[in-house]
Steps between C-alpha positions, in 0.01 A plus 500: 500500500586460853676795574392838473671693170633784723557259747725291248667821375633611856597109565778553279692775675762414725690704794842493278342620177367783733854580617630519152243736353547710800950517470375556111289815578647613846181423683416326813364141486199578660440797283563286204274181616208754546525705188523126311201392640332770432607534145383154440148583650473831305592302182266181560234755603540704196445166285225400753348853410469366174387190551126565409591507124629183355593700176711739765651243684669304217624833367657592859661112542638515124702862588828271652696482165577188325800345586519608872419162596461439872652756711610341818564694788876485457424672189353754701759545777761523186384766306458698828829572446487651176244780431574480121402078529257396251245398766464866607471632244268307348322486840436876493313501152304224699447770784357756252297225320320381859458814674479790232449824656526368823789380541643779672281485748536140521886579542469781764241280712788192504768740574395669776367160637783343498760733595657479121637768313315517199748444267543122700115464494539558095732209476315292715211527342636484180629127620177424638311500134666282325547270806090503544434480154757213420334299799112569395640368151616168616258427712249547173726279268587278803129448558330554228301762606224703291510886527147416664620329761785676557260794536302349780868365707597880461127639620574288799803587573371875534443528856881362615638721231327818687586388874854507331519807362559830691216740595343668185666308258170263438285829382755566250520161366130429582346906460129518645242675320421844557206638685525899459260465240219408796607810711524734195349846617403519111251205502368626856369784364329337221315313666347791607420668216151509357437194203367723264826686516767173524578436133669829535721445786770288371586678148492861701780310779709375245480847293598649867767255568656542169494888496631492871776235374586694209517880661730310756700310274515868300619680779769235612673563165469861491883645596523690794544824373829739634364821589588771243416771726726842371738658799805409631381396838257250350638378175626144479858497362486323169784252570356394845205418300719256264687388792214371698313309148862347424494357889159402504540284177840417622384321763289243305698465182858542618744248284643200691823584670797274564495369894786391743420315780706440781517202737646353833802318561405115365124548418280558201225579675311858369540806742173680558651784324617271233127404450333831506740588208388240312147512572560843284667321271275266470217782413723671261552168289112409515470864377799418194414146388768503210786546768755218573674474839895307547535418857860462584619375864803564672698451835775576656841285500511363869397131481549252200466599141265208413252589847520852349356438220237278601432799706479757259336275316158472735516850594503569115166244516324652787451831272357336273303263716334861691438664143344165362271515813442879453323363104783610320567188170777269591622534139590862539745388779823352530765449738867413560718472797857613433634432886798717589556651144489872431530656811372888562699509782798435746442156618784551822239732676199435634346769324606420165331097520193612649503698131625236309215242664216626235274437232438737184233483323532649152169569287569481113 
């Protein structure tokens, strides 16, 4: 094998594929080139992670479904365009599959690397999988590799993978063993303790620890209790009380509400505000599971019907793209553009298609 895998990987982009995936997600090239790269080393590295365990390995290569075939990088640059595409979808089940509870971090790290917004390092990395995996899996039937030696190719391939892969990313994918356990003040003060009296010290710290653990744990649940004190200048008002429980549980269990989201003459880029709103959103779905969200698009009528509603269309998309990024199930999502249809507002003023140019998001 003459070329490196990640080496081979990164051979196949090109400088138009990058321009495509970055008019699909609003991005700039650069940003986009990065962030690919990077996804592709975080992915490889993830299966390099793995690469000790032959067992492991064959069940990480047989996670692209059958029937995907090879996924070229046109493939990739394709379904860029449509955050509903098979490819990633399917790629983000691959993203919870080779990074498990770290893939947020894993997504964060990227993001802020690469100048992406995280929804746009979701779908990039949710391209990357498949791509990665699809190559690794030809180059197996192509070569007739063992799971052995594919094993050792990916052990070598460690130390490029790291250079590759922004700072702190290789302790998550590689995590060093702790060492607290040599500076733990406990054992210290064992050692100091006379033998006759050692068998005793470990039972008695454990009883300790647990009782400590326990009288915390005990004390963390108790209620604050609202002072009952008689008198009128020191009595709490029972429906303060009541207001202040219903806001405090208010604020972690409140329902999903439906969202509009306004946007700029032309663009379907989210505002800051716009992403703040749904960041809430976002915390109120994890929070409601069984809730469904309709994304509907609109714009206003200056310009052609058909760019309209192309337009509504991908602003529609880049809701769902930011909430699929924020963990929320692409299944509980869909969107539609309608273009210039069912205008809130005056479209002759300038006040009235600033209005119209929105997206509501409706929670069923």
């Amino acid at each position: 094998m003459a070329d490196s895998l990640f080496t081979a990987v990164l051979s196949m982009f090109d400088q138009r594929g990058f321009r495509g995936i970055s008019s699909a997600l609003e991005e700039s090239e650069h940003a986009v080139s990065n962030g690919m790269q990077s996804s592709v080393a975080a992915v490889l590295g993830s299966i390099a992670s793995k690469a000790g365990d032959s067992s492991t390995l064959r069940k990480t290569i047989d996670l692209l479904p059958n029937g995907s075939g090879n996924i070229t990088w046109s493939d990739v640059v394709e379904s860029a365009y449509d955050p509903q595409s098979p490819l990633i979808v399917g790629g983000k089940r691959l993203l919870s599959v080779l990074f498990g509870s770290s893939e947020r971090t894993v997504m964060n790290v990227l993001s802020r690397e690469s100048g992406l917004r995280p929804g746009a390092t979701s779908t990039l990395m949710a391209l990357a999988a498949p791509f990665a995996l699809s190559f690794l899996g030809r180059r197996v039937r192509e070569e007739g590799l063992t799971m052995e030696r594919l094993a050792e190719i990916l052990q070598g391939e460690i130390p490029a993978i790291q250079r590759a892969l922004p700072a702190g990313l290789s302790d998550v994918l590689w995590p060093r063993k702790s060492t607290v356990a040599a500076a733990s003040p406990v054992i210290i003060q064992t050692t100091q303790i006379d033998r006759a009296s050692k068998g005793w010290v470990v039972p008695l710290t454990l009883v300790g620890l647990a009782l400590g653990l326990f009288g915390f744990l005990n004390h963390a649940r108790r209620p604050t209790p609202i002072p009952t004190t008689t008198g009128e200048a020191s009595r709490v008002k029972p429906e303060f009380a009541e207001k202040r429980a219903l806001s405090n549980s208010e604020k972690q269990h409140t329902a999903p509400d439906n969202v509009t989201l306004r946007y700029e003459k032309g663009s379907a880029r989210l505002q800051r505000k716009s992403q703040s709103r749904l960041d809430r959103l976002a915390a109120q779905l994890i929070a409601f599971p069984d809730v469904h969200v309709k994304v509907a698009g609109f714009t206003d009528n200056v310009g052609a019907a058909d760019v309209n509603l192309q337009l509504s269309q991908r602003r529609a998309d880049s809701v769902i793209t930011f909430l699929v990024g924020k963990g929320i199930a692409a299944d509980r999502l869909t969107a539609k553009g309608y273009g210039e249809e069912d205008p809130i507002a005056d479209n002759s003023t300038m006040e009235g298609r600033a209005r119209n140019r929105r997206v509501s998001v409706s929670v069923e």
